[in-house]
N, C-alpha and C positions, 0 to 999 in steps of 0.2 A: 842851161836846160836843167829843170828840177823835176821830180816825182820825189813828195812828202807827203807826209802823214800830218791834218792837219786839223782843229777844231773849227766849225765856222756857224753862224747864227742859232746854235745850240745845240747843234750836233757834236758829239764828241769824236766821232772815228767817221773823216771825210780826207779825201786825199786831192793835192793840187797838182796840176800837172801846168807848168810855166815855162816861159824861154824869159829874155832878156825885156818884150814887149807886152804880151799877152799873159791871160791866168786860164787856168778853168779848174771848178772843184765839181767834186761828185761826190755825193754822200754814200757811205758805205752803209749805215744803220740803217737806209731805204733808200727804194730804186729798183731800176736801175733811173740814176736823175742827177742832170748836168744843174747844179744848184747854180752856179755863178760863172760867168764867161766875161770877160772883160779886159780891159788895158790894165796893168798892173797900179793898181795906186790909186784906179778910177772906178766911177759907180760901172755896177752892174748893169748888162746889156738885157738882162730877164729880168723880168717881173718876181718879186716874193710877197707872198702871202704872210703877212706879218703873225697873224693866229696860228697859221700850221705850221711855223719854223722853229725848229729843231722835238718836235712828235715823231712818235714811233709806232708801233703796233697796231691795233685795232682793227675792226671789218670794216668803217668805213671810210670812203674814201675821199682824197684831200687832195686841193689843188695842189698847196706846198709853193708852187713858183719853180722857176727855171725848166730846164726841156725834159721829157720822160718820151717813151715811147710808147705809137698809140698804131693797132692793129686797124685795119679797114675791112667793111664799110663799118661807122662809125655807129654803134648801137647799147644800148644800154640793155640789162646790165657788163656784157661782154667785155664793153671798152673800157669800164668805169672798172676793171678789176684793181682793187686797192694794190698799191707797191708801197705796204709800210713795213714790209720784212727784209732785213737786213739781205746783203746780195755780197758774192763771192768777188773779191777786186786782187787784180794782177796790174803788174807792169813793169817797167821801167822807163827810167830819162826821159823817152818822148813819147810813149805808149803807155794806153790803160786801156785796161779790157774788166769791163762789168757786167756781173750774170747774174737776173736773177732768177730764184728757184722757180719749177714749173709751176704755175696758175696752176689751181687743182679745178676750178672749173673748164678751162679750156686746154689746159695741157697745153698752154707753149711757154718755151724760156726764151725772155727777152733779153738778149744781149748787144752792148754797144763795145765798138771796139774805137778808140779815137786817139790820132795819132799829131800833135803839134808839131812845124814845122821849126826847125832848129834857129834859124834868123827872122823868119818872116812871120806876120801878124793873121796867121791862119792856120787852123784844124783840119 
């Protein structure tokens, strides 16, 4: 079981949360966003947007790849609110919890909380 601190396709501050089988990383510089899920050693199970990997800042908003989370029913601009600002990340060994700041047009914080099973090949 790992919780590190780790760089990955151009991000510098992303953290992996791993057992013996599986990975997942999450970008800390933006999100909240599961960049990479997979077998250790093996391609990625998300899709990345090879243009917006490792970006930061700005208003508008990026596919990037991998999973973020998305409010319903599905509308623009609501749902399209950009996650390019860095987010607050905890955890340990087999838990990570990521928040980010409230949307200032909608006032919500989107938080994931994900927890990898210690032997077995699932979140």
């Amino acid at each position: 079981m790992a919780f590190e601190k780790v760089s990955y396709a151009g991000w510098e501050q992303c953290v992996r949360l791993s057992n013996d089988q599986i990975e997942l990383i999450a970008t800390q510089e933006v999100g909240p966003r599961i960049i990479r899920l997979g077998f250790r050693g093996e391609k990625n199970v998300f899709g990345e947007i090879k243009a917006d990997l490792g970006k930061k800042g700005g208003e508008e908003w990026r596919i990037y790849g991998g999973h973020r989370l998305w409010h319903a029913p599905e509308a623009r601009p609501r749902t399209y609110y950009p996650d390019n600002q860095p987010v607050n990340v905890s955890g340990e060994e087999n838990l990570l919890v990521l928040i980010q700041p409230e949307e200032e047009t909608t006032r919500l914080e989107k938080r994931m909380i994900l927890e990898i099973d210690e032997q077995e090949n699932h979140v």
